[in-house]
Every structure is written in structure tokens, then in C-alpha cells.
KOLSE-270773 format. One record per residue (C-alpha): residue in three letters; residue number from 1; z negated, x negated, y. Coordinates in nm, 3 decimals, padded with zeros to 5 digits. Layout:
+--------+-----+---------+---------+---------+
| residu | num |       Z |       X |       Y |
+--------+-----+---------+---------+---------+
|    ALA | NUM |       Z |       X |       Y |
...
+--------+-----+---------+---------+---------+
***
This chain:
+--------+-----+---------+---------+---------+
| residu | num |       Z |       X |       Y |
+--------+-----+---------+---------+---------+
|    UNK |   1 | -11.440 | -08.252 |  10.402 |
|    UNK |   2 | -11.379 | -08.594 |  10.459 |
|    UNK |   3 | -11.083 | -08.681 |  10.673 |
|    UNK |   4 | -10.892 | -09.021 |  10.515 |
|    UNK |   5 | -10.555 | -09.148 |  10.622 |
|    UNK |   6 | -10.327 | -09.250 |  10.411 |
|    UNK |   7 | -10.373 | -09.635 |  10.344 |
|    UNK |   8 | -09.998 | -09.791 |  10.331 |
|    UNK |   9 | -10.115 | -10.138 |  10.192 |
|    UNK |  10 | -10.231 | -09.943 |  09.881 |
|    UNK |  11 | -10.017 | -09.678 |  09.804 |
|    UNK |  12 | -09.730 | -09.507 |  09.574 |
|    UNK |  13 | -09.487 | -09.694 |  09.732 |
|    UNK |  14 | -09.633 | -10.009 |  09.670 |
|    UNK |  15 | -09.653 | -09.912 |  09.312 |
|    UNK |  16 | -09.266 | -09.832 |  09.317 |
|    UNK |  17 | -09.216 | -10.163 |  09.481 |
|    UNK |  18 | -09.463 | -10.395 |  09.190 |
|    UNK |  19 | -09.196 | -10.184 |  08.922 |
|    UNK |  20 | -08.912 | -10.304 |  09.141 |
|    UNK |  21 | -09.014 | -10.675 |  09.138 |
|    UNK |  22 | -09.130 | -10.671 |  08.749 |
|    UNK |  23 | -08.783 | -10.575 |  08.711 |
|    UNK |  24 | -08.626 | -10.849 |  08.920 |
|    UNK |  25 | -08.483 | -10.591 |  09.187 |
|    UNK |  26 | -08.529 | -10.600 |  09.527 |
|    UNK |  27 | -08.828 | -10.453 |  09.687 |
|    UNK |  28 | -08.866 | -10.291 |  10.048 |
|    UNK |  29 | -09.231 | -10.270 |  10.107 |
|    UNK |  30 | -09.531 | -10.487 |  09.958 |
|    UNK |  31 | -09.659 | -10.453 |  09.594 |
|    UNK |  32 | -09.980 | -10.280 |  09.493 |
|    UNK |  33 | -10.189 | -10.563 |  09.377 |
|    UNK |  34 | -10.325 | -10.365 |  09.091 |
|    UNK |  35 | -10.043 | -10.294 |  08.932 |
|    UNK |  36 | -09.886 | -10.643 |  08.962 |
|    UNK |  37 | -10.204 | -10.792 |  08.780 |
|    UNK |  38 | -10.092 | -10.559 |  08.475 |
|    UNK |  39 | -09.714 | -10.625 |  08.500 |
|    UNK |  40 | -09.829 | -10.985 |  08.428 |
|    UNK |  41 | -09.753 | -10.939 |  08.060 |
|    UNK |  42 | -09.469 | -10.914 |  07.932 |
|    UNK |  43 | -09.405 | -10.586 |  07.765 |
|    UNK |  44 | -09.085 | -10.389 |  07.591 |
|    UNK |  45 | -09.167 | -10.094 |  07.771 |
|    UNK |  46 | -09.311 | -09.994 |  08.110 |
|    UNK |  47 | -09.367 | -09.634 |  08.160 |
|    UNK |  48 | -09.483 | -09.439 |  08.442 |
|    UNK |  49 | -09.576 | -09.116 |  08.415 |
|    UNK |  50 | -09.632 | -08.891 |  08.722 |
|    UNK |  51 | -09.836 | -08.583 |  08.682 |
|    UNK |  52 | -09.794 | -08.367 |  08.989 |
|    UNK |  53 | -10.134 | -08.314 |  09.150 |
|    UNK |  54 | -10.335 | -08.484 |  08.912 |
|    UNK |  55 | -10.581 | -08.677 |  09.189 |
|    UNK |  56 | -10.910 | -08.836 |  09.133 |
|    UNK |  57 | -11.041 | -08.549 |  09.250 |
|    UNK |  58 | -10.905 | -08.335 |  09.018 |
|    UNK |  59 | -10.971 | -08.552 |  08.686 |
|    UNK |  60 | -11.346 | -08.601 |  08.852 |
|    UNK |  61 | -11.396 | -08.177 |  08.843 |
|    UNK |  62 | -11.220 | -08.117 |  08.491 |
|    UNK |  63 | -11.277 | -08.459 |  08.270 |
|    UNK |  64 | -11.537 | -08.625 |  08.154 |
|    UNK |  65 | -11.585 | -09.027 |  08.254 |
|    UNK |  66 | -11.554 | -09.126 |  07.857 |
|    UNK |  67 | -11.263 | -08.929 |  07.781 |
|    UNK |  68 | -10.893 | -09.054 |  07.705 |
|    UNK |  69 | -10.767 | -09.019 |  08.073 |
|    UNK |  70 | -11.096 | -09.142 |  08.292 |
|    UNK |  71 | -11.178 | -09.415 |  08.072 |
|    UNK |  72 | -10.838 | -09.552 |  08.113 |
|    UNK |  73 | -10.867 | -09.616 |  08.553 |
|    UNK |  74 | -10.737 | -09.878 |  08.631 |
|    UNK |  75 | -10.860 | -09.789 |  08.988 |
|    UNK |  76 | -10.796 | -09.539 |  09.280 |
|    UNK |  77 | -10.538 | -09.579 |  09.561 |
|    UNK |  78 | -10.349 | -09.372 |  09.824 |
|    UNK |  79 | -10.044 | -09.102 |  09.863 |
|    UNK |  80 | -09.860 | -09.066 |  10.136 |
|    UNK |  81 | -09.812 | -08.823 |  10.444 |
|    UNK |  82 | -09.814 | -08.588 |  10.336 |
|    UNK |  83 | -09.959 | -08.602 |  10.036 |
|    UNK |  84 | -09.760 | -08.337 |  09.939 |
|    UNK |  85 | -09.512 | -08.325 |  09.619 |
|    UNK |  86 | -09.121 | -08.341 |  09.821 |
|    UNK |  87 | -09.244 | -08.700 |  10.022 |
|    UNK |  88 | -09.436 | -08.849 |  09.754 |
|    UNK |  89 | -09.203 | -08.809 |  09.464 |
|    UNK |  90 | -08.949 | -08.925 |  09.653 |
|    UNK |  91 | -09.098 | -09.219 |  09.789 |
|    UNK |  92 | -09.233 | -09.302 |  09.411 |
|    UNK |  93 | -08.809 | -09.240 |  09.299 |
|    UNK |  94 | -08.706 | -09.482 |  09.629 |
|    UNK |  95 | -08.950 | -09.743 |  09.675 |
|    UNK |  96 | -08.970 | -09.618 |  10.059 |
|    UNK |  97 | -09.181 | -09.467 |  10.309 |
|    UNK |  98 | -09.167 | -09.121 |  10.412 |
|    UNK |  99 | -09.051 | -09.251 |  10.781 |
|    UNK | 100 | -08.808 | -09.440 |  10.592 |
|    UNK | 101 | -08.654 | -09.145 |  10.338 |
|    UNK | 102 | -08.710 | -08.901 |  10.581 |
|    UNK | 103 | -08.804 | -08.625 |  10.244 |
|    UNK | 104 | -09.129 | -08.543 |  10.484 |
|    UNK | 105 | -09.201 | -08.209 |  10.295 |
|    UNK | 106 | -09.142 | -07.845 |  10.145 |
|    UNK | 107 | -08.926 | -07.741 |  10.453 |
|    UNK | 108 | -08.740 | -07.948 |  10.689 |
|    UNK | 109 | -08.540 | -07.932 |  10.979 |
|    UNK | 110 | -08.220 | -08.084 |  10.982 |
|    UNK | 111 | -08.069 | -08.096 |  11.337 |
|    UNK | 112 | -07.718 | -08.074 |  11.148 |
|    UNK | 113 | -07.750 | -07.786 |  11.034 |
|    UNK | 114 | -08.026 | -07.642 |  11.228 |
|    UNK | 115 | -08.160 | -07.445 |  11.058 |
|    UNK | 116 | -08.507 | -07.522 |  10.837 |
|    UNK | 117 | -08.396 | -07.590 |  10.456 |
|    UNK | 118 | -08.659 | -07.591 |  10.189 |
|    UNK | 119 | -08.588 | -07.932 |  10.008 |
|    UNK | 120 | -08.555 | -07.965 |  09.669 |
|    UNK | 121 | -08.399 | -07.576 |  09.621 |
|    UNK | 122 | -08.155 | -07.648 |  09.924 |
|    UNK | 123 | -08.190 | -07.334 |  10.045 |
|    UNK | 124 | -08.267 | -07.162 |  10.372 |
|    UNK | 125 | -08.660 | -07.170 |  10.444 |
|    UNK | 126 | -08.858 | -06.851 |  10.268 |
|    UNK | 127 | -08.953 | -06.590 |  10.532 |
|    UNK | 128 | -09.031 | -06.218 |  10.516 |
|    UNK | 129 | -08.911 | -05.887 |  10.639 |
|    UNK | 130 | -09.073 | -05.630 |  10.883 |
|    UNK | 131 | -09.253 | -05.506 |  10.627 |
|    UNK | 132 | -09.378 | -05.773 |  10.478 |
|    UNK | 133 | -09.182 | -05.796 |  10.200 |
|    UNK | 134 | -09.024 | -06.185 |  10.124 |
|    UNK | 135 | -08.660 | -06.215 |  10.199 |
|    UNK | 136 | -08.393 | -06.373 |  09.934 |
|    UNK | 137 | -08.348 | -06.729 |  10.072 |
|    UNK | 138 | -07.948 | -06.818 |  10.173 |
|    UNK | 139 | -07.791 | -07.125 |  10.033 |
|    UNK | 140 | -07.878 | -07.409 |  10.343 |
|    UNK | 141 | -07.481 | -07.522 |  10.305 |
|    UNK | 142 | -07.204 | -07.563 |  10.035 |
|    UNK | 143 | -07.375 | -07.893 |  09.970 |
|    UNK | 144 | -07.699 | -08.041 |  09.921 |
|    UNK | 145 | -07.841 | -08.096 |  10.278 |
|    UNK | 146 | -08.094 | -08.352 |  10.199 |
|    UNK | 147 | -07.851 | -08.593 |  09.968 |
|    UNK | 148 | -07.650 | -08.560 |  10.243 |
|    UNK | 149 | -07.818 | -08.618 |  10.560 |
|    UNK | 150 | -08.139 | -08.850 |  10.378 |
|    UNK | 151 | -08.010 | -08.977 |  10.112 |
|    UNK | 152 | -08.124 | -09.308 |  09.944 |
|    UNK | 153 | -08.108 | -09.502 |  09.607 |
|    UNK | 154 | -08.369 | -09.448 |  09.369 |
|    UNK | 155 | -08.530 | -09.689 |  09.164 |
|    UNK | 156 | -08.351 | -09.633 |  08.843 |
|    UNK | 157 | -08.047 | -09.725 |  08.978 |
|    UNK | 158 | -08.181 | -10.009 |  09.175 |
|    UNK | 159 | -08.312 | -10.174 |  08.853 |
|    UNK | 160 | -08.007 | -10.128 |  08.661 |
|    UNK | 161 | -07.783 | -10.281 |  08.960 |
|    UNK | 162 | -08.019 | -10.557 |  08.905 |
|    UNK | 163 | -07.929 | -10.619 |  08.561 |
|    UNK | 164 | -08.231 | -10.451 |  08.433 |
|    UNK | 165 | -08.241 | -10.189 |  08.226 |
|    UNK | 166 | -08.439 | -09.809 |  08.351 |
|    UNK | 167 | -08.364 | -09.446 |  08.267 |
|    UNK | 168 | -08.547 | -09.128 |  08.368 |
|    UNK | 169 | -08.710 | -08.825 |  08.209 |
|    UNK | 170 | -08.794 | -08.527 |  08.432 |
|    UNK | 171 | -08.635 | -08.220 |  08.495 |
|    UNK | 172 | -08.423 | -08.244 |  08.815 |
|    UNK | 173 | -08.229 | -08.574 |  08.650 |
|    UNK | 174 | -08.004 | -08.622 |  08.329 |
|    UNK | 175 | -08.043 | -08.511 |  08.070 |
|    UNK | 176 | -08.310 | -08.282 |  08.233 |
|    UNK | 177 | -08.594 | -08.210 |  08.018 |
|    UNK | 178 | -08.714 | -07.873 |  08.108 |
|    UNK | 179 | -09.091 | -07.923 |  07.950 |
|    UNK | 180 | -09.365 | -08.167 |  07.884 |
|    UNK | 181 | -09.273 | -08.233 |  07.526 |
|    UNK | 182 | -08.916 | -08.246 |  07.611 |
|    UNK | 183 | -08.983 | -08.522 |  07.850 |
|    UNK | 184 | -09.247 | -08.674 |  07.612 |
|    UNK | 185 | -08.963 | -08.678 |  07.372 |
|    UNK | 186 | -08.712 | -08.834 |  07.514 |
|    UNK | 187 | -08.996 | -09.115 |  07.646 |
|    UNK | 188 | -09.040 | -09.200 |  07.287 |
|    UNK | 189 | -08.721 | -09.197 |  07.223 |
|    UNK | 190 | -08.645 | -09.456 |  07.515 |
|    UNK | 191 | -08.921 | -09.677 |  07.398 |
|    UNK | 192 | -08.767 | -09.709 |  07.041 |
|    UNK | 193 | -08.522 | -09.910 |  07.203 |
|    UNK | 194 | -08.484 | -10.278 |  07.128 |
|    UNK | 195 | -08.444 | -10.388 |  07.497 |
|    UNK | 196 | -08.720 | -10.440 |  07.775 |
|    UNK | 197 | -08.702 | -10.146 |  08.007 |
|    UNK | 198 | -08.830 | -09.930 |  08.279 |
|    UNK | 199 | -08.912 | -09.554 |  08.256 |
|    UNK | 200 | -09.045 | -09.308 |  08.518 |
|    UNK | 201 | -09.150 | -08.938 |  08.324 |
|    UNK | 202 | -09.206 | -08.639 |  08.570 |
|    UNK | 203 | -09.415 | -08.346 |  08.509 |
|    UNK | 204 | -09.479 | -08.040 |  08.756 |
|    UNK | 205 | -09.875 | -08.012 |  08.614 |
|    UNK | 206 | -10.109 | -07.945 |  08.677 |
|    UNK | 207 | -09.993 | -07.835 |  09.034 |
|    UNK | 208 | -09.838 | -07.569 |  08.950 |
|    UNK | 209 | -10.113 | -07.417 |  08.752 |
|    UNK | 210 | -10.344 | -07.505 |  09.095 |
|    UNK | 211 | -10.128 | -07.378 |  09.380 |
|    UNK | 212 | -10.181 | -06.984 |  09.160 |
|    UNK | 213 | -10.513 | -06.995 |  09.030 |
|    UNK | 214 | -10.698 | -07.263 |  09.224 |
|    UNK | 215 | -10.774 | -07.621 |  09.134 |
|    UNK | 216 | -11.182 | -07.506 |  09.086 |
|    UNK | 217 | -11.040 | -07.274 |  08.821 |
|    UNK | 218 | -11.136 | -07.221 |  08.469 |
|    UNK | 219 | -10.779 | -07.226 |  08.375 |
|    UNK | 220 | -10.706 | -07.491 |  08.539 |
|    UNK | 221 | -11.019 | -07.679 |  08.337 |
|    UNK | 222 | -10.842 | -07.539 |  08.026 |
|    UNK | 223 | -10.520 | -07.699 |  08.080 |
|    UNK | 224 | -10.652 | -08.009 |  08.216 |
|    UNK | 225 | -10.839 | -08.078 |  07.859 |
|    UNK | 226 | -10.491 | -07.924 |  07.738 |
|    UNK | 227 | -10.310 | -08.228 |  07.870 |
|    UNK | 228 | -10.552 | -08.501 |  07.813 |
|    UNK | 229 | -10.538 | -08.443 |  07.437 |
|    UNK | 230 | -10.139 | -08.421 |  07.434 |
|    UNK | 231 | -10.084 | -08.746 |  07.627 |
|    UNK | 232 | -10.343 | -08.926 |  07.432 |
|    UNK | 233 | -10.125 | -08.788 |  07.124 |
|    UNK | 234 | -09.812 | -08.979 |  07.299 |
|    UNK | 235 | -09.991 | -09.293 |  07.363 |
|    UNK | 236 | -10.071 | -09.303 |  07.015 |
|    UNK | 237 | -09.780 | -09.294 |  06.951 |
|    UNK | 238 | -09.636 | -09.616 |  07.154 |
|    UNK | 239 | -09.610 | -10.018 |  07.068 |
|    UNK | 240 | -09.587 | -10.277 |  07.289 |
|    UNK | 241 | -09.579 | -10.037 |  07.581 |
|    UNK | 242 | -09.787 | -10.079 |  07.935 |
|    UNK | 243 | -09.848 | -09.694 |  07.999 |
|    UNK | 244 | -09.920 | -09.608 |  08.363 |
|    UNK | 245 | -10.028 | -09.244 |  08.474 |
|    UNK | 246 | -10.077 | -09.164 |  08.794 |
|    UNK | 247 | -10.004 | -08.837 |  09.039 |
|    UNK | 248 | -09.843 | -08.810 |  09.345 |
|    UNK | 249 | -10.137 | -08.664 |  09.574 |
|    UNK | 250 | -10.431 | -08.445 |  09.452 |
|    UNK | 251 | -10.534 | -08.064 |  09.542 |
|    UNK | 252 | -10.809 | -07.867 |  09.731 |
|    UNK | 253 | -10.918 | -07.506 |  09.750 |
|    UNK | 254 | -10.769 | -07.352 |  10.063 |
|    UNK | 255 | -10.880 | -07.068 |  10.344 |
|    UNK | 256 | -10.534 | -06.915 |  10.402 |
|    UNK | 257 | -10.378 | -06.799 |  10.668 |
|    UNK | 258 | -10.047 | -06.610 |  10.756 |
|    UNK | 259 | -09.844 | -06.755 |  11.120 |
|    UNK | 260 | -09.730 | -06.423 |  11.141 |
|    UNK | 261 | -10.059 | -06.264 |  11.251 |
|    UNK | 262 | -10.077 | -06.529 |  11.559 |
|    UNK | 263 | -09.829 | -06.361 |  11.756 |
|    UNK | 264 | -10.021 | -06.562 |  12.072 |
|    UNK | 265 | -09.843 | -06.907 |  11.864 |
|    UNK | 266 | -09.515 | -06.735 |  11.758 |
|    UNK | 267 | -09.398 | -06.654 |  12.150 |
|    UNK | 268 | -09.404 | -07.042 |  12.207 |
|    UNK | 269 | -09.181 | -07.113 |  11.951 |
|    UNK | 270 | -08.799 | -07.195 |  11.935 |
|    UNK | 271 | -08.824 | -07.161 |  11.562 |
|    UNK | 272 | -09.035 | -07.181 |  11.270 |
|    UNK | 273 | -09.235 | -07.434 |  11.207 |
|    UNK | 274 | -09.128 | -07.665 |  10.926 |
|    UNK | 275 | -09.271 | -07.959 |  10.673 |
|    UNK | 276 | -09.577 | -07.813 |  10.495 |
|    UNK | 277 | -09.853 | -07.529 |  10.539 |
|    UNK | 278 | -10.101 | -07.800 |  10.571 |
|    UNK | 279 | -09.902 | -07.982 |  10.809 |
|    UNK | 280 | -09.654 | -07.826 |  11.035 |
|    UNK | 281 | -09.424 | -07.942 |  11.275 |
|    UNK | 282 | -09.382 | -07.690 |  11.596 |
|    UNK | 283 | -09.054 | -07.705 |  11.827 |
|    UNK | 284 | -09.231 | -07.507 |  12.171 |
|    UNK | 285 | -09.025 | -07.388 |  12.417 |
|    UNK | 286 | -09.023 | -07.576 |  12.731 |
|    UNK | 287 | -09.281 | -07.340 |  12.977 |
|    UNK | 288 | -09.533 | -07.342 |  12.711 |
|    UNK | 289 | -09.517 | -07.739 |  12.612 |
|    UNK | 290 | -09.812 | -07.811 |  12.798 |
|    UNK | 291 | -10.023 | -07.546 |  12.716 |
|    UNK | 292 | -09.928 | -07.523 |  12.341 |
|    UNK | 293 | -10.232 | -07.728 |  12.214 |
|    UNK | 294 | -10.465 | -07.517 |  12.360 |
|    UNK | 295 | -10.308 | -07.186 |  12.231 |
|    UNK | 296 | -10.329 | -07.320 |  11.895 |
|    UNK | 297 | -10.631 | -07.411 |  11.909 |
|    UNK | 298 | -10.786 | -07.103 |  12.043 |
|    UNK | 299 | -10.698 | -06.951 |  11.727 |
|    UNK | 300 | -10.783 | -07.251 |  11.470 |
|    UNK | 301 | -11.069 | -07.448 |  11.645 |
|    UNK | 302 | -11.054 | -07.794 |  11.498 |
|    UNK | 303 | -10.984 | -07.755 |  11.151 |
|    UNK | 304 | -10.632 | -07.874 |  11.253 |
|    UNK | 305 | -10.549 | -08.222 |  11.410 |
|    UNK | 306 | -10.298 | -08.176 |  11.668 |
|    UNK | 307 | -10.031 | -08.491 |  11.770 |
|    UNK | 308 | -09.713 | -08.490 |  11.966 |
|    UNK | 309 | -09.431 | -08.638 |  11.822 |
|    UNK | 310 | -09.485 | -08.958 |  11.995 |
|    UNK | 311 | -09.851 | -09.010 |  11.868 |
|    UNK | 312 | -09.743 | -08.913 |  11.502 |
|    UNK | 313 | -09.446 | -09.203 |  11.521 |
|    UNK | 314 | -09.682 | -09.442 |  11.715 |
|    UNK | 315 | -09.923 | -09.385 |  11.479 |
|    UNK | 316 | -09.696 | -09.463 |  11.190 |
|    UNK | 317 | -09.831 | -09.149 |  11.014 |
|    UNK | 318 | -09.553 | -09.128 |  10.800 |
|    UNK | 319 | -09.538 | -09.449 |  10.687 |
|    UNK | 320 | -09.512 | -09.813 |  10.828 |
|    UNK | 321 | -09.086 | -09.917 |  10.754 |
|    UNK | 322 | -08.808 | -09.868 |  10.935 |
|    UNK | 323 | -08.772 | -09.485 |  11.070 |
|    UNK | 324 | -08.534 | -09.280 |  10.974 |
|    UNK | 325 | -08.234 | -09.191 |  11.239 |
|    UNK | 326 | -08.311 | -08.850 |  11.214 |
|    UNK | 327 | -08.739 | -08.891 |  11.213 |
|    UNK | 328 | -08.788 | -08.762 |  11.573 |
|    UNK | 329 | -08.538 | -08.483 |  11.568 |
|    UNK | 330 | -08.714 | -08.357 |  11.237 |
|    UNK | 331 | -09.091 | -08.344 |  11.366 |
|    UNK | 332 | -09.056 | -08.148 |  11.613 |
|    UNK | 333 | -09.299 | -08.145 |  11.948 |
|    UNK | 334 | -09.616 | -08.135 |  11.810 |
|    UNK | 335 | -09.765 | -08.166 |  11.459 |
|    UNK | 336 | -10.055 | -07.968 |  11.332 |
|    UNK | 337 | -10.223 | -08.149 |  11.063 |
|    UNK | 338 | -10.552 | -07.998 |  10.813 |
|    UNK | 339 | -10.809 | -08.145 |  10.840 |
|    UNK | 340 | -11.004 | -07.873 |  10.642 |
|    UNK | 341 | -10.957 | -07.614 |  10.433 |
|    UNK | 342 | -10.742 | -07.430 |  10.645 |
|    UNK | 343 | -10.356 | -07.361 |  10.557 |
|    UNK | 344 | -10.110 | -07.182 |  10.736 |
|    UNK | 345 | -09.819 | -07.003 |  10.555 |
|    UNK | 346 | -09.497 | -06.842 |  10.725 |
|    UNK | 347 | -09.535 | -06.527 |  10.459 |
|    UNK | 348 | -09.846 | -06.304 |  10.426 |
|    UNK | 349 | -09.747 | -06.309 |  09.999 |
|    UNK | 350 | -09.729 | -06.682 |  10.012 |
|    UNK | 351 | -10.116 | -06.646 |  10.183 |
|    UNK | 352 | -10.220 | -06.426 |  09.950 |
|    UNK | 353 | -10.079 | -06.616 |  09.619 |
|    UNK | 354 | -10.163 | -06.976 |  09.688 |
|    UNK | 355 | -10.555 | -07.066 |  09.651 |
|    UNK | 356 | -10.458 | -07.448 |  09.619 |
|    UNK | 357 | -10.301 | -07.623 |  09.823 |
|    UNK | 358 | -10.235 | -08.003 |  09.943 |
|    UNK | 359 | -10.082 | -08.208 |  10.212 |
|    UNK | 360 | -10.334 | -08.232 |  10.540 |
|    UNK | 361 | -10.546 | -08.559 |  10.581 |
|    UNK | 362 | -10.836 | -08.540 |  10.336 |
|    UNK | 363 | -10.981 | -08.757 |  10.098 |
|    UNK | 364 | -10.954 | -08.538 |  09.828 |
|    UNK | 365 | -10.613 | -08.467 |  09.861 |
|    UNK | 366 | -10.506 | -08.820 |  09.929 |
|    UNK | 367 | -10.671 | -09.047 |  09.676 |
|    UNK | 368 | -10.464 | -09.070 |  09.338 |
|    UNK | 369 | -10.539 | -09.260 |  09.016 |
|    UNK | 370 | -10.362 | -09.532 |  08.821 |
|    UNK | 371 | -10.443 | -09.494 |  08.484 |
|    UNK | 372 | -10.319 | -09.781 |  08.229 |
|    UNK | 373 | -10.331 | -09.749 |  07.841 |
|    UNK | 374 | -10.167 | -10.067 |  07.710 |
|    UNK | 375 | -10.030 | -10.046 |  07.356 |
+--------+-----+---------+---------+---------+
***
């Protein structure tokens, strides 16, 4: 596999940021030049449409070059780190880097609480009995721990404050669409509006549909061709509209692995290790600092990239803005990147359900489309 970094000059955020300046609202982080060559027009409508896990890679494997979605590229650019749903999304909704929002990944450590939450269910990170079986995740807190200890403005509302007008369709904002033509829907709807506006659509495929049967899959080919002929239907559909599709990172088959069979790792630990099963943040305990490294190793070779916390933050690989207050206290002492196939999961059914998987430093999961249909 190829390894690739994510390139910060040419990424989601700067796509976030060439909507925020379109709009006449401030932006945080440069432009991506692409997109700002296509904003040049004037249009009533400007919609981005995020399908989750939709990379180049995956649209390469499934479509072919003359077909609605390929023949529309507008070119190929960059996630984030990691290119993983939770810190992409959210840097897409904010206009900031990872570093910046601090949403790194699935689970995360917040030294408030301490205790590792899982994000976007705000609940205390999945882990399983004795036995093996998976244990019913507590609430993290009587509130939502990341609003509250990383929270930030997204887009929409920057826009609006602006004296522009945006709205949202996706599930996890009002008036919550709970399904593709749901959201569709409602984009239409939007669009029939007199007044120039932004709109940012969110749908969970096709990573959902990868993470249980494998991106490689034959039912995963199905449903690609599935949703190439229903958003070609929308775009029919639309007048003086610039369409942009894109994804937030892309997918890869994974060799899976449970933590819980490395009992060598576990004994160094304070706790469990947090952000993604691709890329995990370790807190060691203090006589096996040194040596943790070479532990790890021993059991995973080099299919895993291994950092401190001080290389990862010199290194800006989370993002080149201002860090977050709470940045070092989240990562941990060392971070274990992929750099391969190899994932690591906290739960042996986890291991054993997830074929695909994303977030570790590799091309394929890191380079994303931008796909523009102008109507």
C-alpha cells in the first residue's frame, strides 16, 4: 500500500473554507483552488453533498470512467487525519482542522471526564466482557461531552451570521432526515427557493455498507451503481444549481486484529487506547514508556507507524491551525498509526464484523473526489 499524508493545502477543509468565502463569511484556513474556480459563477444554489466513504478509490473499483459520477471529477484532493468519518465531517461542518476542533475520531479521551467517550453516540467507549461477549455502553455524562468540551460553530450558522442564507439536510441536524430520499427531498425542496443559498446534504453510504461486507464486495458494487443512478435522478432534477459531491475519506480491506489477545501491550497500559482502530492513541504507564515501542512492535512489525505525542503535534499530523487546549491531553503518549492493512479493535466481535475499514495513512484511504454537475 502506498503510504500518503494528508496534504492540508488541498483538503476538506479548504473546501469548507472556498463555501465560506463564496458566501461572504469568514474563513479560517485557505481555499481549495478548485473549488473557488467553480464558485466563480454565480449560482441560486450551491449544494454539497457528502457521501461517507465514497473515495476515488472506491468510485475507481465500482464505476465506470463514462458514467454519471466519474465523468463529472472535477479532480482528486485530500481528507484529513484521520481520514476517518467523526474528524472529517466535522472539519467539513466547521471549516477547521482536526488540531483545531479537536473531533480526532470514533473514541476520545476527554481528561474531564476521563474516561474514553465514543463521539457522536456520547457514550462510554464499547468494550467486552470475560467472555467475550460486548458490554451495553453507559451514557459518557448527563450532557453531550464533545459539544461541551470541543465545541465549535459550524458552517451553516457561520453563513447565516454573515447575512447569507444556508440550511442543512442530514440526519443528526433539524429536521433530521433519516434516509437518502428524505435528505434528497428536502435538498429539492431548499433549492425551490427564490434566494441564493448554501446547502450541505449528509449521507452515511456507502460506508456503512463497507465497514460489514467489505469495500471489494459485490454488494457493495450493487449499491454503488444503486446510488449513481439515484443521484443522477436528483441532478436532473435541479436548475441553476452548482452540485458538488464529494466524501469525507475513502475505504480499504482490512487484516483484523483484536487488542485483547496482546496481553504483552495491555500490561503497559493505564487505559484503553482511544481515537480509531487504524490509529490509536496509547497512555503507557510510566516503567514501560521507554520500552513501549518495541513491545508493540514485536507483535505488529511495521505495518504500524509509531510517534510520541510530541512528533505527532510537531508534525502537525492533525492538521496545520491553532491546537486545541485539550490536543495533548487527548493523544495520549504514543500514537500507532496503519500503514497497512492492519487494524486493531478493542472487541474480538468488532474484529470479526468489520472487513473495511479507514483512518491510517494510505493513499487509498486518503484521496477523495470533488465531483461537480452544474445545472
Amino acid at each position: 500500500m502506498e503510504y500518503c499524508r494528508p496534504d492540508y493545502d488541498n483538503c476538506i477543509v479548504n473546501l469548507s473554507n472556498s463555501i465560506l468565502k463564496a458566501f461572504g463569511a469568514e474563513t479560517s484556513a485557505p481555499t481549495l483552488k478548485m473549488a473557488d474556480k467553480l464558485l466563480e459563477k454565480e449560482y441560486k444554489n450551491v449544494v454539497v453533498l457528502l457521501m461517507d466513504a465514497m473515495g476515488i478509490s472506491i468510485l475507481e473499483k465500482h464505476l465506470e470512467p463514462d458514467g454519471f459520477l466519474r465523468s463529472h471529477l472535477a479532480g482528486a484532493y485530500s481528507s484529513v487525519f484521520p481520514p476517518t468519518t467523526v474528524a472529517a465531517t466535522t472539519s467539513m461542518l466547521s471549516g477547521l482542522y482536526p488540531n483545531e476542533h479537536g473531533w480526532l475520531g470514533w473514541d476520545m479521551y476527554y481528561p474531564e471526564l476521563d474516561k474514553n467517550v465514543t463521539v457522536f453516540l456520547n457514550k462510554e467507549q464499547l468494550r467486552e466482557d470475560e467472555n467475550g461477549e460486548l458490554v451495553e455502553p453507559a451514557p459518557a455524562a448527563d450532557f453531550n461531552a464533545a459539544f461541551k468540551y470541543t465545541p465549535y460553530k459550524n458552517i451553516i450558522t457561520r453563513i447565516n451570521e454573515a447575512g447569507g442564507r444556508a440550511y442543512a439536510s442530514m440526519p443528526y441536524l433539524e429536521p433530521f432526515p433519516q434516509d437518502l430520499e428524505a435528505i434528497l427531498t428536502r435538498v429539492g425542496d431548499l433549492c425551490s427557493k427564490p434566494e441564493k443559498k448554501f446547502i450541505y446534504a449528509y449521507w452515511n453510504e456507502p460506508d456503512g455498507t463497507m465497514h460489514v461486507k467489505g469495500p471489494d464486495s459485490s454488494v457493495v458494487h450493487d449499491l454503488m451503481h444503486e446510488l449513481e443512478n439515484r443521484l443522477e435522478k436528483f441532478a436532473s432534477g435541479l436548475s441553476d444549481t452548482l452540485l458538488l459531491i464529494t466524501a469525507d475519506h475513502s475505504q480499504i480491506e482490512c487484516d483484523n486484529y483484536c487488542l485483547m489477545d496482546y496481553p504483552e501491550i495491555l500490561k503497559c497500559l493505564v487505559r484503553m487506547p482511544a481515537v480509531e482502530p487504524r490509529a490509536l492513541s496509547f497512555w503507557v504507564k510510566d516503567e514501560y514508556m521507554k520500552e513501549f515501542p518495541d513491545i508493540f512492535r514485536e507483535a505488529f512489525g511495521d505495518r504500524f507507524w509509531i510517534l510520541t505525542r510530541e512528533e505527532v503535534i510537531g508534525q502537525k499530523l492533525f492538521g496545520t491551525g491553532r491546537d486545541h487546549r485539550l490536543l495533548r491531553d487527548m493523544l495520549g503518549d504514543y500514537l500507532a498509526i496503519s500503514v497497512s492493512d492492519a487494524t486493531i479493535f478493542l472487541t474480538h466481535k468488532e474484529a470479526g464484523l468489520m472487513p473495511g475499514g479507514h483512518a491510517g495513512l494510505t493513499k487509498e484511504e486518503m484521496d477523495i473526489p470533488l465531483l461537480a454537475i452544474i445545472k
